[in-house]
C-alpha positions in Angstrom: 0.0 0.0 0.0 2.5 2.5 -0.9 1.9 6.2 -1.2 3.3 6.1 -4.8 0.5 3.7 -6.2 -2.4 6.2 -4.4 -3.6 8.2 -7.0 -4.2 12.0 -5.5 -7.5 13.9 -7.1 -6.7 17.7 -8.4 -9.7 20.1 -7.6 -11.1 19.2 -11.4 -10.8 15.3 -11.2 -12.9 16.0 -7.1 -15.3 18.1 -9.6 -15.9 15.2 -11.8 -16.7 12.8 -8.9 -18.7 15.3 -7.3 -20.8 14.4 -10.5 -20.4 10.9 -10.5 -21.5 10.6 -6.9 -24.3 12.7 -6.8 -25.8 10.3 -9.8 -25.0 7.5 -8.2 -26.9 8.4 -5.1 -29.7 9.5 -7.1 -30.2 5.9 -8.4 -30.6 5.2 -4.3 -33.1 8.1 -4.2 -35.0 6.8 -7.2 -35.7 3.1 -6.0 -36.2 4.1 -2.4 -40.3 4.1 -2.8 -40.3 1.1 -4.7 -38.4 -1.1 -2.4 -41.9 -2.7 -1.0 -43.0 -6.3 -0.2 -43.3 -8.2 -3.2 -41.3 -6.7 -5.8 -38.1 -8.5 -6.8 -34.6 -7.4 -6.7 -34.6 -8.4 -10.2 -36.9 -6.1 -11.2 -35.4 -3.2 -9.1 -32.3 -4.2 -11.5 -34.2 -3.8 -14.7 -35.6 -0.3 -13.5 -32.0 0.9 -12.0 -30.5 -0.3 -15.7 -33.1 1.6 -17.6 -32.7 4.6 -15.0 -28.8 4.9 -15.5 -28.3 4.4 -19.0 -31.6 6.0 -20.2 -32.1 8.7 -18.3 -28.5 9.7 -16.5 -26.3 9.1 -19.7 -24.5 7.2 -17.5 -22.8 4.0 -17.5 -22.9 0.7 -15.3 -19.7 -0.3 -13.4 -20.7 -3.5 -12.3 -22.3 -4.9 -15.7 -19.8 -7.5 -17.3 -17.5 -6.3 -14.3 -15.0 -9.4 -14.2 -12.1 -9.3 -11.7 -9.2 -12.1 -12.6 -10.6 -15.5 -11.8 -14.4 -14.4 -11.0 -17.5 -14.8 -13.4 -18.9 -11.7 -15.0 -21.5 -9.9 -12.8 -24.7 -9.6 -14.3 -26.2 -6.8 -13.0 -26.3 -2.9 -12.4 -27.1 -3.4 -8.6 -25.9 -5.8 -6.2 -28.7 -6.8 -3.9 -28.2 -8.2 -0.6 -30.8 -9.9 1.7 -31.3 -10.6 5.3 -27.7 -12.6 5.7 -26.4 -12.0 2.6 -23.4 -9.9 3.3 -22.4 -8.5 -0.1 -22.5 -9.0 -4.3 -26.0 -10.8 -3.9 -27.0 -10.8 -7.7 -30.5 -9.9 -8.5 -33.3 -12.5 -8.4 -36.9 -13.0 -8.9 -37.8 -13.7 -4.9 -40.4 -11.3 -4.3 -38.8 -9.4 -1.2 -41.2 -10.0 2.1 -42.5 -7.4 4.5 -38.9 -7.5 7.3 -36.7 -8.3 5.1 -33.5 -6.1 4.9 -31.3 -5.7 1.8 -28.5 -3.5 0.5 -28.3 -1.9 -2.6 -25.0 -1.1 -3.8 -24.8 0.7 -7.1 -22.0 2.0 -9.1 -21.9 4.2 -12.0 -18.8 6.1 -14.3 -19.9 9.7 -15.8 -17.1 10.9 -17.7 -14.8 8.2 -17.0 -15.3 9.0 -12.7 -17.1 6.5 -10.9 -19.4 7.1 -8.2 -19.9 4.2 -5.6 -22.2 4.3 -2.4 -25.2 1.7 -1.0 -27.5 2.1 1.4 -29.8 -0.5 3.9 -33.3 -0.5 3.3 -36.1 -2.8 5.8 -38.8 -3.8 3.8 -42.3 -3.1 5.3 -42.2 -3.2 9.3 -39.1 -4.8 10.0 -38.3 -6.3 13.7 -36.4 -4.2 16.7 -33.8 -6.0 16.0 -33.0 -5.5 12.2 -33.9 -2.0 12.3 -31.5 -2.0 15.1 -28.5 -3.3 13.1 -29.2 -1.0 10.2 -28.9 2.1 11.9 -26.1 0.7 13.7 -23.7 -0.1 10.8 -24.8 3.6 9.4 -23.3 5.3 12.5 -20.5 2.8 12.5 -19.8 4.0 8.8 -19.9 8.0 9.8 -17.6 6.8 13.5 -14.7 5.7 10.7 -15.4 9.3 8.5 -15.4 11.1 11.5 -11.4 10.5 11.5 -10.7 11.3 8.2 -8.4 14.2 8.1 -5.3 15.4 6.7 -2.3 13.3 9.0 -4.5 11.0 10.3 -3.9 7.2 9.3 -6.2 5.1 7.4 -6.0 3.3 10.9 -7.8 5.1 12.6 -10.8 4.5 10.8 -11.1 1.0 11.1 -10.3 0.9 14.5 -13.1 4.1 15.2 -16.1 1.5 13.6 -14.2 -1.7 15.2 -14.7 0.3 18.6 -18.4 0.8 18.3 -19.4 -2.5 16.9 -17.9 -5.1 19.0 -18.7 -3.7 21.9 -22.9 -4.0 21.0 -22.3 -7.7 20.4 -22.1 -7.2 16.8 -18.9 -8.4 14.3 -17.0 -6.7 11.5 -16.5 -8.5 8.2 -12.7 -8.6 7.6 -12.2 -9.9 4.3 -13.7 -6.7 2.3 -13.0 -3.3 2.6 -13.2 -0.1 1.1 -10.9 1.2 -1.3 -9.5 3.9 -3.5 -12.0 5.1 -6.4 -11.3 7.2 -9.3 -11.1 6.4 -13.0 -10.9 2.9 -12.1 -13.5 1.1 -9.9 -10.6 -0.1 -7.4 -7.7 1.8 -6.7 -5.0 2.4 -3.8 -5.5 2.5 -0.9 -7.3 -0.4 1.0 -9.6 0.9 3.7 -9.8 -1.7 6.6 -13.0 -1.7 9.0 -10.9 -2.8 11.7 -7.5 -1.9 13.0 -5.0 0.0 14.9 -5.0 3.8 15.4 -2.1 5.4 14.0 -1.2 2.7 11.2 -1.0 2.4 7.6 -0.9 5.1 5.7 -1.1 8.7 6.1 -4.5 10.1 5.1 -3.7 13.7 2.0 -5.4 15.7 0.5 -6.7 14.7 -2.5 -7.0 11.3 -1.5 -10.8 9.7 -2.4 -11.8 6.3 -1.0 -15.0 4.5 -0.3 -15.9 3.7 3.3 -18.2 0.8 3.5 -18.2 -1.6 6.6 -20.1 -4.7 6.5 -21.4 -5.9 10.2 -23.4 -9.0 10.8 -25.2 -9.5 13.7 -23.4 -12.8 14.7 -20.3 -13.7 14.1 -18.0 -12.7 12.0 -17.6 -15.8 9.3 -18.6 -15.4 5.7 -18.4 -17.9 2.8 -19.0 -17.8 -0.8 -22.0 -19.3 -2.5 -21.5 -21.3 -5.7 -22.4 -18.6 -8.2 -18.7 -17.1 -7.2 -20.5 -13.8 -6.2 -22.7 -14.0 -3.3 -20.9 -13.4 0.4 -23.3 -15.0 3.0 -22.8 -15.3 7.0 -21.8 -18.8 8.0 -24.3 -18.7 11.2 -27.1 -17.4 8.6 -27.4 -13.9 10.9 -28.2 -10.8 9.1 -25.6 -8.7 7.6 -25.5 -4.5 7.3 -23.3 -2.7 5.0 -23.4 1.0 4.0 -21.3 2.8 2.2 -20.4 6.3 1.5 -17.2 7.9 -0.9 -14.7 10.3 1.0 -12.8 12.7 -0.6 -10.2 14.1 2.0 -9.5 17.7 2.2 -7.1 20.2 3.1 -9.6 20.6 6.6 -11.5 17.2 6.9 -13.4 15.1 4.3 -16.4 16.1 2.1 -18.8 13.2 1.0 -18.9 12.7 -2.5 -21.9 10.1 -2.5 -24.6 13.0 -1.5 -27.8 13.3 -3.2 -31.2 14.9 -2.0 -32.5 11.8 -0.6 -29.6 11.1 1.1 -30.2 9.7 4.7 -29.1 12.5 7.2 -25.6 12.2 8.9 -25.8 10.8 12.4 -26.6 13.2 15.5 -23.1 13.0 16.5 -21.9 14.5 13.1 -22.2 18.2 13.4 -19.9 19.4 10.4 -23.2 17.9 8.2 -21.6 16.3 4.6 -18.4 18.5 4.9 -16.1 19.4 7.9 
């Protein structure tokens, strides 16, 4: 993870993923009201592929998306249920009133992606999912909270670490965030766990995703035969949000902001920029 290979955004390239982020949170913002029992995530699919390239002038990042060794994804959104933890392709199960799922979308508008997901409950969900939902979105803004200039990528991951395990939950090590730019995945990794004060040095410039994944019982994950789909091993429900970071000469600015963008935390009081 050297400093060389971490590609550092000028005022024009933040400009450009100011765009790309925006759009990408307005896909969010435009399936938010039909995410209701009985629709599918395969449909949602359909309507968010439709959305980006026929109306935004955008592009997908995740159709045909093939990292060495994996099948092609097949989809716009990635749509993960109840204990699926992350890349759950779209299906035709009609989603059921407490089901939980995340919707992670990704789209490039002039050759800048923007990347962000968000929970949704479906219907009246229990105590206890709602309760894991809005706890992996404040354990999300506890790691951007420590983004600064001179603070270490470190820090963040220990900042969410620190608030989950403590409320019984667990943090999914093997995925992380990561740089984003012109490509999808850049320099550097962003661990949701950690020591303060370690790996590298957090610059101006610098954009990353933050995107922790919690489950609420343990930590194990395996992959399900399609060579996508992350599930929990104890089949408890898994959170993920995720937001993109640029880090400026003060603080951080959100990238992944929108008008329907769920309100930072109360604990947040520099709002999407400090």
């Amino acid at each position: 993870m050297g400093a060389m290979s971490i590609q550092i955004k000028t005022p024009e390239d933040i400009e450009g993923m100011r765009v790309a982020g925006r759009l990408a949170s307005e896909v969010l913002d435009m399936l938010t009201p039909l995410i209701q029992p009985g629709v599918t995530t395969l449909e949602l699919d359909r309507i968010a592929t439709r959305y980006i390239q026929d109306e935004q002038k955008t592009i997908s990042a995740t159709i045909g998306y093939q990292p060495p060794g994996d099948p092609p994804f097949p989809a716009a959104l990635c749509t993960s249920v109840n204990h699926t933890v992350c890349h759950g392709i779209p299906n035709d199960r009609p989603l059921k009133n407490g089901d939980i799922v995340n919707i992670d979308v990704t789209v490039i508008k002039d050759g800048w992606h923007g990347d962000n997901s968000r929970m949704f409950v479906v219907g009246e969900g229990s105590i206890a999912a709602k309760r894991l939902c809005q706890f992996t979105y404040e354990a999300m803004w506890k790691g951007i909270a420590k983004v600064k200039p001179g603070a270490r990528l470190g820090d963040i991951g220990h900042a969410i670490q620190s608030f989950v395990e403590p409320a019984g939950f667990s943090v999914v090590r093997e995925f992380c965030g990561h740089g984003v730019g012109r490509k999808f995945h850049e320099e550097p990794q962003v661990l949701h766990y950690g020591r303060p004060g370690t790996l590298e040095e957090m610059v101006p410039g610098m954009v990353f995703t933050i995107e922790p994944m919690v489950n609420a019982g343990r930590r194990d994950i395996k992959e399900l035969p399609d060579g996508w789909t992350i599930v929990t091993k104890d089949r408890s429900l898994s959170a993920q949000w995720e937001h993109t970071i640029a880090v400026t000469e003060t603080g951080y600015e959100i990238l992944t902001v929108s008008a329907g963008s769920p309100p930072p935390p109360a604990f947040i009081t520099g709002g999407w920029k400090t």
